[in-house]
C-alpha positions as CSV (number, residue, x, y, z in Angstrom):
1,X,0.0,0.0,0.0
2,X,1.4,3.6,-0.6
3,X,2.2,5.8,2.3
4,X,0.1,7.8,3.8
5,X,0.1,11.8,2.8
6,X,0.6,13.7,6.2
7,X,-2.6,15.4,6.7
8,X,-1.8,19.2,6.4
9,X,-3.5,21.5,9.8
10,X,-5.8,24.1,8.8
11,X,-4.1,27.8,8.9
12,X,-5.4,30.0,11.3
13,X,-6.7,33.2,10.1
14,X,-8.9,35.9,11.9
15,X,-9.7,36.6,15.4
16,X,-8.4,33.2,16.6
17,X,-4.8,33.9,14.9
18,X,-4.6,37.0,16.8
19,X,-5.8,35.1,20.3
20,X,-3.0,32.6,19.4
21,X,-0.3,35.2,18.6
22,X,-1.2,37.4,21.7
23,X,-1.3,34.7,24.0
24,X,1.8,33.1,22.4
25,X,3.9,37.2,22.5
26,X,2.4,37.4,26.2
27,X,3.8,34.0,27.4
28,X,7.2,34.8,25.6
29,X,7.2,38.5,26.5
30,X,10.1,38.8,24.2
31,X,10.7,40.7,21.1
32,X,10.1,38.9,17.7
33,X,9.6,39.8,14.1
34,X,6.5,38.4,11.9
35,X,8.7,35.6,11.0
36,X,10.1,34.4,14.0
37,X,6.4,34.1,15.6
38,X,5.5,32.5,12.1
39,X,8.3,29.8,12.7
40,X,7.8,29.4,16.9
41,X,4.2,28.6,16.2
42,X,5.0,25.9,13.9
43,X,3.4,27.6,10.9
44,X,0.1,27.3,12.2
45,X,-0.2,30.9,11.3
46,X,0.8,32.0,8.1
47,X,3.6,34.6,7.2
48,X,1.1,36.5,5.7
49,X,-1.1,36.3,8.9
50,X,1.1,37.5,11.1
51,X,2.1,40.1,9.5
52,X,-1.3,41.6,9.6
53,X,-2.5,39.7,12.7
54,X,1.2,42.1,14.9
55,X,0.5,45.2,12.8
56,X,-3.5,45.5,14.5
57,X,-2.5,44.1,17.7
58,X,0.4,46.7,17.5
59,X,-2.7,49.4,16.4
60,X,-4.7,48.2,19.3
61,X,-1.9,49.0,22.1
62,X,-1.6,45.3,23.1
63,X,2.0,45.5,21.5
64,X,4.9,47.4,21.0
65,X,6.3,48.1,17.5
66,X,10.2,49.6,16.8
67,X,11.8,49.4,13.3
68,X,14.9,47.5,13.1
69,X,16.3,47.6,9.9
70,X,14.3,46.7,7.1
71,X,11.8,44.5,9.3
72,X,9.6,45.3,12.4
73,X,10.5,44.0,16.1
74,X,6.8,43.4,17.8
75,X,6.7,43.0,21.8
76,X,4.3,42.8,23.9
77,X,2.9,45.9,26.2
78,X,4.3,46.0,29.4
79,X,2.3,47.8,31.0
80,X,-0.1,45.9,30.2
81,X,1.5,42.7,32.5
82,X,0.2,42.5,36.1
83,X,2.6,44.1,38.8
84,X,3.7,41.8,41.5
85,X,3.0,43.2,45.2
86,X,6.3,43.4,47.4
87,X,5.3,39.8,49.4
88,X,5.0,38.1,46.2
89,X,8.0,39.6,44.7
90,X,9.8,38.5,48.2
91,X,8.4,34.9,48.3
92,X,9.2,34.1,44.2
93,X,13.2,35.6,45.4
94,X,13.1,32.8,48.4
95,X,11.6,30.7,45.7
96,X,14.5,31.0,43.2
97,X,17.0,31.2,45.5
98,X,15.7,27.9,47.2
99,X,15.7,26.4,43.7
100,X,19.2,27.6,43.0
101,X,20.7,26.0,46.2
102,X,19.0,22.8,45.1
103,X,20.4,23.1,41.7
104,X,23.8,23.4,43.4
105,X,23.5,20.6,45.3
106,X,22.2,18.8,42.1
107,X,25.8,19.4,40.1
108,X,27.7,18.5,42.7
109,X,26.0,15.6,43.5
110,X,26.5,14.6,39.3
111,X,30.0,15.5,39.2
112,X,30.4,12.9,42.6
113,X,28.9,10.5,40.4
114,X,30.1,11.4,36.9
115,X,33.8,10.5,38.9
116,X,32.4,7.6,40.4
117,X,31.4,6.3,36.6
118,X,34.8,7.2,35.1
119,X,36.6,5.2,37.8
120,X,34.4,2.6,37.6
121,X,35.0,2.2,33.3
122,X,39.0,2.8,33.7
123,X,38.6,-0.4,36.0
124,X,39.5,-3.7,34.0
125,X,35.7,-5.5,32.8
126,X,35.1,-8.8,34.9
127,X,35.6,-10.8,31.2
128,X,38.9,-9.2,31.1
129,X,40.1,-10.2,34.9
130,X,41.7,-13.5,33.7
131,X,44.3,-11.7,31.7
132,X,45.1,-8.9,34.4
133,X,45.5,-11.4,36.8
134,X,47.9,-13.9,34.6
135,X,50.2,-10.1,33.8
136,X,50.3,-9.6,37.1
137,X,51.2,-13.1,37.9
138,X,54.1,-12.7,35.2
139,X,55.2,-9.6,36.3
140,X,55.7,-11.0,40.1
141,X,57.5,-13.7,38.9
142,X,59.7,-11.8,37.0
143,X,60.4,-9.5,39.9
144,X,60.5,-12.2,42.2
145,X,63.5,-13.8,40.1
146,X,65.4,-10.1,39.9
147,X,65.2,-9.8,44.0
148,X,66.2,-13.9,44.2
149,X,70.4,-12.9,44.6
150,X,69.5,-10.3,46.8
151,X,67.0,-11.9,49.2
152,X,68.1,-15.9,49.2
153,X,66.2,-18.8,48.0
154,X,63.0,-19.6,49.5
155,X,64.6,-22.5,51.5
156,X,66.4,-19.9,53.5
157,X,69.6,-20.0,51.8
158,X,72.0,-17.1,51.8
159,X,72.2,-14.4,49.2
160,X,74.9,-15.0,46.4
161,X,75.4,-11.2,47.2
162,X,77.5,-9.7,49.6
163,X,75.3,-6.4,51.0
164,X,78.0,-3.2,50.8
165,X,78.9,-2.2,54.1
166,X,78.6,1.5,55.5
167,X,82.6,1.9,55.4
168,X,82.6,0.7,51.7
169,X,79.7,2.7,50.9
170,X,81.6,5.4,52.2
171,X,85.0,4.9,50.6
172,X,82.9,4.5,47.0
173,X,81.2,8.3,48.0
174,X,84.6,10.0,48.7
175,X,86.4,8.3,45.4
176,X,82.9,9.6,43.6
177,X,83.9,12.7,44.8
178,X,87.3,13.4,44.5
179,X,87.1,11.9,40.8
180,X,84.1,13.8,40.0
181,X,86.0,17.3,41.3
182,X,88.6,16.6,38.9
183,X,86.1,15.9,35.8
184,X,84.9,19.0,37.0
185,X,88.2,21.2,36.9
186,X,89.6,19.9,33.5
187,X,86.0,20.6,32.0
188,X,86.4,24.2,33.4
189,X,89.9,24.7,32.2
190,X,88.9,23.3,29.0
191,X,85.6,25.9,28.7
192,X,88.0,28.9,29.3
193,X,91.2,28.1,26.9
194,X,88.3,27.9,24.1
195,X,86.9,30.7,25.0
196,X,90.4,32.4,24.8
197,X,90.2,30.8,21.3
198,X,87.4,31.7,20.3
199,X,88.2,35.6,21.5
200,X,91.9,35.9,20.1
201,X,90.3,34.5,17.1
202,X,92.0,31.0,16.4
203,X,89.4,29.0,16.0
204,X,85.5,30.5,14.1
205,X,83.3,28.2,16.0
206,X,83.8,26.4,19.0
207,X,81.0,23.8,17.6
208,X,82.4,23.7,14.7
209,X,86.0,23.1,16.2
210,X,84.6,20.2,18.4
211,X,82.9,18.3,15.6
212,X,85.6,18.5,13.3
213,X,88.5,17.6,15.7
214,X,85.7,15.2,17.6
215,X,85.9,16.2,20.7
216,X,82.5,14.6,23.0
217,X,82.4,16.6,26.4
218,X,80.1,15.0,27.6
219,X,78.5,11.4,26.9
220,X,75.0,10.6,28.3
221,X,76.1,8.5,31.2
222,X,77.9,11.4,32.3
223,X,74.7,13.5,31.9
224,X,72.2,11.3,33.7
225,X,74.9,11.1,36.7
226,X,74.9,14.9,36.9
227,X,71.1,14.9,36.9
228,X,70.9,12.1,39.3
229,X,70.3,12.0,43.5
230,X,74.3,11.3,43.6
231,X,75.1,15.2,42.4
232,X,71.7,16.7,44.0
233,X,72.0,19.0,46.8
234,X,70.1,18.2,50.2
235,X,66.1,19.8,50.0
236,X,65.3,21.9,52.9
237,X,62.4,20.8,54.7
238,X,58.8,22.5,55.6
239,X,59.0,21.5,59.2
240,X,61.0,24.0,61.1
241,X,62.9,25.6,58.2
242,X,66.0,23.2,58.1
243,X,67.7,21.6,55.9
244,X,66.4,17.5,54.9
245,X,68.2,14.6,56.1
246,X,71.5,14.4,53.7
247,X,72.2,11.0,52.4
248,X,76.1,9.1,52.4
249,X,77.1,10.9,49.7
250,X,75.9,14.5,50.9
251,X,77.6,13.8,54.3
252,X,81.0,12.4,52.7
253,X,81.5,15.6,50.8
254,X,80.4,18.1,53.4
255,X,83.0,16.0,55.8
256,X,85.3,16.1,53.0
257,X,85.6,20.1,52.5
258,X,84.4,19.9,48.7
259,X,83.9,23.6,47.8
260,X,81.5,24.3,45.4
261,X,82.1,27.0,43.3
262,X,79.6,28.9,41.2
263,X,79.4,27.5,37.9
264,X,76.9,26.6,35.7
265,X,76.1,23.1,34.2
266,X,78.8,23.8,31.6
267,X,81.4,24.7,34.1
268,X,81.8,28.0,33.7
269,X,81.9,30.6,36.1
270,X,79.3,33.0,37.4
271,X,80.4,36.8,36.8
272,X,79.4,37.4,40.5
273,X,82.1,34.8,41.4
274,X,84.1,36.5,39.1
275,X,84.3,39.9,40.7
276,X,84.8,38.7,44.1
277,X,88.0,36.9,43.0
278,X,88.9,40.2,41.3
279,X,88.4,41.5,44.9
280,X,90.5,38.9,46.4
281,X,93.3,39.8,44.0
């Protein structure tokens, strides 16, 4: 059987078009041209319509008229809208400010539970437990076998590994040191005879120089130890404004009289150091 044709509702035209439209600008109460209330009311009134239907309402008093443009903004007559008494006014402000709290209350109460749901979906799905739990497995018996020369068998047997002691932890911080002092001289010495070369004008470019006569000064070992906890100073602490608890190394090379001077990560020196061994001089 062929479709149905949608059965098309009857325009309204006359007296009950300008009911529908006054009613319709009244419960809006907002400014609208002929085709806006055209298109709101579903086309039940006509373009046509409501262009006449606003223009004698607007000739009546029951709306407002102002040009805008090349079309005309209708609204409906406010002083024609019934005026609230102060109680009123004062119970629909408790009313809305009631219904605001409650709204509140309402997000927060959906963001709680929008958190709740996103935890809930980052959490592995019950079909997909059996292969969490045999990784995890894995991954414990893999750490397990790491910590195995460390720890001992399970039996109880001894660890193939002989634990440092605190004197050879200590002797392995000051050799650290001392070494790492002398790195740190020669790649200072270094910085300043190219820089003498570079200003006397021997070489054009220090870069340049390095690549071509491949010189490395430093490899990425050497980096990572710089960055590492071995060459960080001790963080003061929050509680009572003093310095944290310095590890070996910190105390081996405040015990061994290690001066720091004030160089940068390049090992060259600061220009405030500079001046004050001018001053010395």
């Amino acid at each position: 059987m062929p479709p149905k044709k949608e059965v098309k509702e009857r325009p309204i035209k006359g007296d009950e078009a300008e009911e529908m439209v006054l009613n319709y600008m009244k419960e809006m109460n907002r400014p609208f041209a002929s085709a806006d209330v055209t298109a709101n009311l579903k086309n039940k009134v006509p373009k046509a319509a409501a262009v006449k239907v606003l223009a004698a309402l607007a000739e009546k008093g029951q709306l407002t008229v102002k040009p805008y443009g090349k079309q005309l903004i209708y609204l409906y007559n406010q002083s024609s809208l019934e005026v609230l008494d102060p109680t009123e006014m004062s119970s629909l402000n408790d009313e809305i400010n009631e219904t605001q709290r409650e709204l509140d209350m309402k997000r927060k109460e959906l963001k709680t539970l929008q958190n709740d749901l996103s935890a809930k979906e980052a959490l592995p799905k019950t079909k997909e437990l059996g292969k969490e739990i045999e990784r995890i497995r894995i991954d414990n018996e893999i750490t397990l076998k790491a910590l195995l020369p460390f720890r001992g068998d399970m039996n109880g047997g001894q660890s193939s590994i002989e634990a440092l002691s605190a004197e050879k932890i200590k002797k392995i911080d000051v050799h650290f040191i001392k070494w790492r002092k002398e790195w740190t001289e020669r790649r200072k010495v270094y910085k300043e005879l190219m820089d003498q070369l570079a200003e006397s004008g021997q070489i054009q470019s220090t870069a340049v120089f390095e690549e071509d006569q491949g010189i490395n000064l430093d490899d990425d070992e050497a980096k990572e130890v710089e960055e590492g906890e071995f060459c960080r100073p001790p963080s003061p602490t929050k509680r009572g404004g003093g310095m944290g608890k310095p590890s070996q190394l910190q105390k081996v090379m405040g015990s061994a009289g290690v001066k720091r001077s004030n160089t940068d990560e390049s090992g060259n020196t600061s220009p405030a150091d500079g001046k004050k061994r001018k001053t010395k001089r």
